[in-house]
N, C-alpha and C positions, 0 to 999 in steps of 0.2 A: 252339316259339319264344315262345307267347303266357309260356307257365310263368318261361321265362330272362329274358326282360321282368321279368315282375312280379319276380323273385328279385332280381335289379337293381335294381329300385325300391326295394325292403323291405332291400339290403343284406342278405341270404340268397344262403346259399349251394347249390345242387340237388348232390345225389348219388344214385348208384343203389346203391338200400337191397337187392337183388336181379332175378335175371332171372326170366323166366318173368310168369305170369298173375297178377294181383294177388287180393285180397292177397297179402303179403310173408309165406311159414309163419313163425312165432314159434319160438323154445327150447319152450315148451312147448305149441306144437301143431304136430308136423309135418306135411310136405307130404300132403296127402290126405285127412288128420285133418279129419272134418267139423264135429267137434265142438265147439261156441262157449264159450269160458270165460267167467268172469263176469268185466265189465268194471270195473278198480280206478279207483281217486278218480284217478288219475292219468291212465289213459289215458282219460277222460271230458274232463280239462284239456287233452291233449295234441291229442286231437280239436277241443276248440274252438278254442286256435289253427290249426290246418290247415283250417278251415271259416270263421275271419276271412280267413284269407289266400285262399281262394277268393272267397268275397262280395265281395275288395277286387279280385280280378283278372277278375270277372263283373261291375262295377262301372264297372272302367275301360273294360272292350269294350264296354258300355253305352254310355258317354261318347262314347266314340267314332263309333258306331254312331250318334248320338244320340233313342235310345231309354231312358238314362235313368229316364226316371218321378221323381216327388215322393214321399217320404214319405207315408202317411195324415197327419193334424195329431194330437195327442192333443186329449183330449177333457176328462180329469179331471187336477186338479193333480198328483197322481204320475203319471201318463203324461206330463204336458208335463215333471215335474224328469226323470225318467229320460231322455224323449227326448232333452232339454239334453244330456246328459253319454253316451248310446247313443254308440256308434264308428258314423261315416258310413254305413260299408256294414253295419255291421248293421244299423243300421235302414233302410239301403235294402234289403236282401233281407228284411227284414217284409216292407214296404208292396208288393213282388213278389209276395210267396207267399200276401199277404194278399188273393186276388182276392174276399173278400166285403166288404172294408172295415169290417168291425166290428171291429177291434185284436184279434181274436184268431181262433191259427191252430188250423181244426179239424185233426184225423188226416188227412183227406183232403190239407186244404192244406199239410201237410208232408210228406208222400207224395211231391210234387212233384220235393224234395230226393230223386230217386232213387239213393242211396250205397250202399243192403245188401251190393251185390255186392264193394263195394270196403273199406267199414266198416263191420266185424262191430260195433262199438260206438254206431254211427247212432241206434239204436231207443232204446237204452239212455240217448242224453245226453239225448234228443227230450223220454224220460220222465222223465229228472231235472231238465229244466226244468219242467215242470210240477209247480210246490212246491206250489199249492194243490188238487192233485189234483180236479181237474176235469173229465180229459179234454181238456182245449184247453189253449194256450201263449197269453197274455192279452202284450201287449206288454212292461208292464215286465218283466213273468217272462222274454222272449225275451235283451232285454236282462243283464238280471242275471246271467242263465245264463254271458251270454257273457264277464261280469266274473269267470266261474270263477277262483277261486284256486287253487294249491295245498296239497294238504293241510298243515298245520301243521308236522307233522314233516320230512317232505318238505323242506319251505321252510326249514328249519331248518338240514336238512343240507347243503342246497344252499348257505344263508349260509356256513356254517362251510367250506367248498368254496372260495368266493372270497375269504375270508379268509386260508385257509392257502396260495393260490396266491398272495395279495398281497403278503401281509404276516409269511408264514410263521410265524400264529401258533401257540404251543405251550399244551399242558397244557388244549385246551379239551374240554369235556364233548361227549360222541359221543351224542345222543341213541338210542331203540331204536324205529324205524318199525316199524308193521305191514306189510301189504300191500296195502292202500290209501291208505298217507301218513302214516295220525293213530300219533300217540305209544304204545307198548305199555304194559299199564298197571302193571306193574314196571322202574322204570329201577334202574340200578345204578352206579357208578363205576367205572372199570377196575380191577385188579387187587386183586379182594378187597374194596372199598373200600363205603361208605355203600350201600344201599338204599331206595325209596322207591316210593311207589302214587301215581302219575297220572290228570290226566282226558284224553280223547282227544287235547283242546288242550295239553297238556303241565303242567297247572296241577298242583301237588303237595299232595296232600290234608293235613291237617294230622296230626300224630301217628301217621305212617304210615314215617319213616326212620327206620332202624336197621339193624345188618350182622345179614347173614343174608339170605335171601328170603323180602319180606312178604308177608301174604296181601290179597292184590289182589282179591277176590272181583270177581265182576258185582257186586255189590250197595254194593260200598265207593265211602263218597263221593255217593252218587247220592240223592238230595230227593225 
């Protein structure tokens, strides 16, 4: 009941993604399969929005409950701009899991967040918010993590998606994603057409198009 609430709020819709014990097996792990893949740029994004929309539905039963809590305050000028612009419940589920109060979460206090059983990808977004490799998640890191974008290419395709359902546009360039989002680093033009070496971001290196397939080296392009 609580989940169909919040999906209502958020103007989300719930569906059952399958039956059985969660998680849900994937195409390429099936059911039994214990084995954990390595999580892409994608599903890293995909998890942090399903982890806002918890905070904001742990949040509200707060409210309700009125058990709430305050934010910690920040302390330093990039803690207080980040805070400004933090989403509500992520920074109310800091200042929750933050029970030392020093803005930053150790292993233990994100422990707390117990998902493993449910998100194979849990451990993995935990560590890729931690950019200053430290060991702990310092507030604005918590934050920023949660401003995750998607990968470039990704987001690319995804534009050209709502374009061609909009406005049914024609003849646009179909970029080449890896398997984490970012741009391959050989693009080409459909049918036979120009060639060119990319950087992840899609940026096209100079003196690098012509027909045929260039060589893309690791090493091309890169300072």
């Amino acid at each position: 009941c609580k989940l169909e609430q919040q999906a209502c709020l958020a103007s989300k819709q719930l569906t059952v993604r399958c039956e059985g014990q969660c998680p849900c097996p994937t195409p390429h792990s099936p059911a039994g399969d214990s084995k954990q893949e390595l999580c892409t740029g994608q599903d890293l994004a995909d998890l942090g929005d399903r982890l806002r929309d918890w905070f904001q539905l742990l949040r509200e039963n707060a409210k309700q409950n009125g058990s709430g809590g305050l934010p910690a305050s920040p302390t330093t000028a990039l803690e207080r701009s980040v805070a400004a612009t933090c989403k509500e419940a992520v920074g109310w589920m800091f200042a929750r899991l933050d029970t030392s109060g020093d803005l930053f979460l150790e292993a233990a206090e994100l422990a707390a967040i117990n998902l493993d059983k449910y998100e194979v990808c849990i451990r993995a977004f935990f560590n890729s918010c931690d950019t200053s490799k430290d060991g702990r998640v310092s507030a604005p890191e918590w934050c920023f993590c949660f401003w995750r974008e998607k990968p470039p290419c990704l987001r690319e395709l995804e534009k050209i998606q709502i374009q061609e359902a909009t406005k049914k546009k024609l003849g646009t360039f179909i970029p080449s994603c890896d398997e984490d989002g970012y741009y391959r680093r050989a693009q080409c033009e459909p049918g036979g057409g120009e060639c060119w070496c990319v950087d992840q971001h899609g940026a096209e290196l100079t003196g690098t198009r012509g027909h045929g397939s260039p060589d893309c080296g690791e090493s091309c392009g890169q300072s």
